[in-house]
C-alpha positions in Angstrom: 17.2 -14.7 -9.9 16.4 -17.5 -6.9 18.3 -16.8 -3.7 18.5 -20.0 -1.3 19.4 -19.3 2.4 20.3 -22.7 4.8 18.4 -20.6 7.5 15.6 -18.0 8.9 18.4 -16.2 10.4 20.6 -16.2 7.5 18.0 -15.1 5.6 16.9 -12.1 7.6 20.7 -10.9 7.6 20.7 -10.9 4.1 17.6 -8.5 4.1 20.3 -5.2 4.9 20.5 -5.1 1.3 16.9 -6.4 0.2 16.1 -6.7 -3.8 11.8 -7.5 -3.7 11.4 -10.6 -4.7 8.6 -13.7 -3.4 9.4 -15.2 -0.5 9.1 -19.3 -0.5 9.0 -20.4 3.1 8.9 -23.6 4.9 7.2 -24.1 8.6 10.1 -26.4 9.5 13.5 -24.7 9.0 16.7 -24.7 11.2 16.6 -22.3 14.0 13.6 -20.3 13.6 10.5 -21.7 12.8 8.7 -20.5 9.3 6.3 -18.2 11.5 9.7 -16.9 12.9 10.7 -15.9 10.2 7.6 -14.2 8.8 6.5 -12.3 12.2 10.6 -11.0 11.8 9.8 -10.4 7.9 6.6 -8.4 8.6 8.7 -6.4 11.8 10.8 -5.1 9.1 8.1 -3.8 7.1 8.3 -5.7 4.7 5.3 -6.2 1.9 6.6 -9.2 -0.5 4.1 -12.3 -1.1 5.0 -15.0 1.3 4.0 -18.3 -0.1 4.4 -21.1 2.7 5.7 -24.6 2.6 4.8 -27.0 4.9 4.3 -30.8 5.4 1.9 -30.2 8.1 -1.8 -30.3 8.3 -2.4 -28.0 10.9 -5.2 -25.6 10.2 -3.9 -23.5 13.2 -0.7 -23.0 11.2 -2.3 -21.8 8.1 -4.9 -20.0 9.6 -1.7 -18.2 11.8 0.5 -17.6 8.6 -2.4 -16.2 6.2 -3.3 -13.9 9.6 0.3 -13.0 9.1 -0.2 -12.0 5.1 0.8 -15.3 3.6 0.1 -14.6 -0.1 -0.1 -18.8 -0.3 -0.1 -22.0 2.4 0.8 -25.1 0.4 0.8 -28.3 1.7 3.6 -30.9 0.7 3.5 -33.1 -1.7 2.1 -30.5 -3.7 2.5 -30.0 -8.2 5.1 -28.1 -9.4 2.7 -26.7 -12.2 1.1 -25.4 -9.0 3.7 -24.1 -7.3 4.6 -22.0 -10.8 1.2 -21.0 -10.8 1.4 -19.1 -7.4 4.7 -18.4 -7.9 3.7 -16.4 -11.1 0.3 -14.9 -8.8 2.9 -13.8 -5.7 5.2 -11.6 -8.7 2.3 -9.9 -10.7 0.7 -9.1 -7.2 4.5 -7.7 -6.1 4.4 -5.7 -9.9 1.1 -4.2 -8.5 2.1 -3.4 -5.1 5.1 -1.4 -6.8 3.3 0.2 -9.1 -0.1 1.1 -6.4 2.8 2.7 -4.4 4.6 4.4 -6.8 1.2 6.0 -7.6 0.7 6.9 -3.8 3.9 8.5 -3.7 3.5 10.7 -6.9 0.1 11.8 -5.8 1.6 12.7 -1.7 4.6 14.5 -3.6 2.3 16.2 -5.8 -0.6 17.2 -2.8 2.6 18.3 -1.0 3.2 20.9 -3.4 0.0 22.5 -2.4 0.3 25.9 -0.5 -2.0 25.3 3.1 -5.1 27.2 1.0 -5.2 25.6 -2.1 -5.1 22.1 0.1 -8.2 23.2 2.2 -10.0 23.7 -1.2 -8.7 20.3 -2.3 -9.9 19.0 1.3 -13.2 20.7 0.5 -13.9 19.2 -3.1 -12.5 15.8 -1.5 -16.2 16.5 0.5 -18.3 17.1 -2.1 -18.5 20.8 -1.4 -19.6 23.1 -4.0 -17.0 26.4 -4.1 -20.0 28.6 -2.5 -19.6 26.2 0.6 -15.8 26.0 0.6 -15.5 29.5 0.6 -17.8 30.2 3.6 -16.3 27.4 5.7 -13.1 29.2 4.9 -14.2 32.3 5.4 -13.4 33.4 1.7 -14.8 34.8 -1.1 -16.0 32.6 -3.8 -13.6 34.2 -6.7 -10.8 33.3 -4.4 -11.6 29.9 -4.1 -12.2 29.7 -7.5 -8.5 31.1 -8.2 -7.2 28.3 -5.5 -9.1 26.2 -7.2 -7.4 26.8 -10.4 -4.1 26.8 -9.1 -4.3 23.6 -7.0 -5.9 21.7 -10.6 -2.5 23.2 -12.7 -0.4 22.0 -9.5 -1.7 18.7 -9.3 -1.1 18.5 -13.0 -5.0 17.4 -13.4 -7.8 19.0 -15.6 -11.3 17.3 -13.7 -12.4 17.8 -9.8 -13.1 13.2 -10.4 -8.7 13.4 -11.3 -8.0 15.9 -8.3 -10.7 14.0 -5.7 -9.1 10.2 -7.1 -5.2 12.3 -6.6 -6.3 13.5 -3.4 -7.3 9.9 -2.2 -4.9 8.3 -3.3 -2.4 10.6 -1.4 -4.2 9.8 1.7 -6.2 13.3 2.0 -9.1 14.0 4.7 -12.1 15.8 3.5 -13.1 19.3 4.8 -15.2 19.1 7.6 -18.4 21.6 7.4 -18.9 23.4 10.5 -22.1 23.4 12.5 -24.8 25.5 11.2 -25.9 27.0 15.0 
């Protein structure tokens, strides 16, 4: 489905009720210039591929717009086989935004299940701790953080410490810090 707006403005409006899509914008539009309209895009948070249009050959621009997150920076006259081309680069790289964030989210929702003990031991194998070193710089036996341990792999739904620490990542966890031997 192609949506066509006469405007940057009109197309920002229509952004209340945003499907993701690629964004095809030209540098010389009526009432907001093409950077306008990206710097407004990006306020929004939004993270679609922005391929841009323009007839100008103004490295300034292009180096500006791709500083911005331009996905693409044609320059007219350019080949419609082209234009498919990045068109059909700008979706799969939308596919694999959606999908790298629906991943994120899974592993956060899954981390977040964690009581704050079984974390620190995630934290602590995220560090490359053995469970002798967890437990002392939790001040815990080393059958309990063996039984965290445990635990924490059936919550995370994950049978290796590589899945948990790759889960953990993903999910945006910090690693234990050790504290100073003196």
């Amino acid at each position: 489905m192609v949506d066509t707006y006469p405007d940057g403005p009109s197309f920002l409006s229509a952004l209340d009720d945003p499907r993701p899509g690629c964004v095809l914008l030209d540098m010389r539009m009526p009432g907001m210039t093409g950077v306008e309209v990206q710097q407004a895009f990006n306020a929004r948070g939004f993270d679609w591929p922005v391929v841009v249009l323009t007839a100008a050959n103004e490295v300034r621009l292009a180096v500006e717009t791709m500083k911005n997150g331009a996905f693409e920076y044609l320059q007219k006259p350019f080949d419609s086989e082209e234009l498919r081309r990045v068109i059909g680069d700008a979706f799969q790289a939308l596919e694999a935004r959606a999908e790298e964030a629906a991943r994120t989210s899974d592993a956060r929702r899954k981390v977040g299940s964690l009581s704050a003990r079984e974390r620190e031991v995630l934290q602590g194998l995220l560090a490359g701790m053995p469970s002798k070193l967890i437990a002392y710089e939790l001040d815990l036996s080393t059958r309990t953080v063996e039984i965290y341990r445990g635990k924490m792999m059936d919550k995370l739904g994950v049978r290796s410490v590589s899945a948990a620490v790759r889960l953990a990542l993903a999910a945006g966890v910090t690693p234990l810090v050790e504290r100073d031997a003196g």
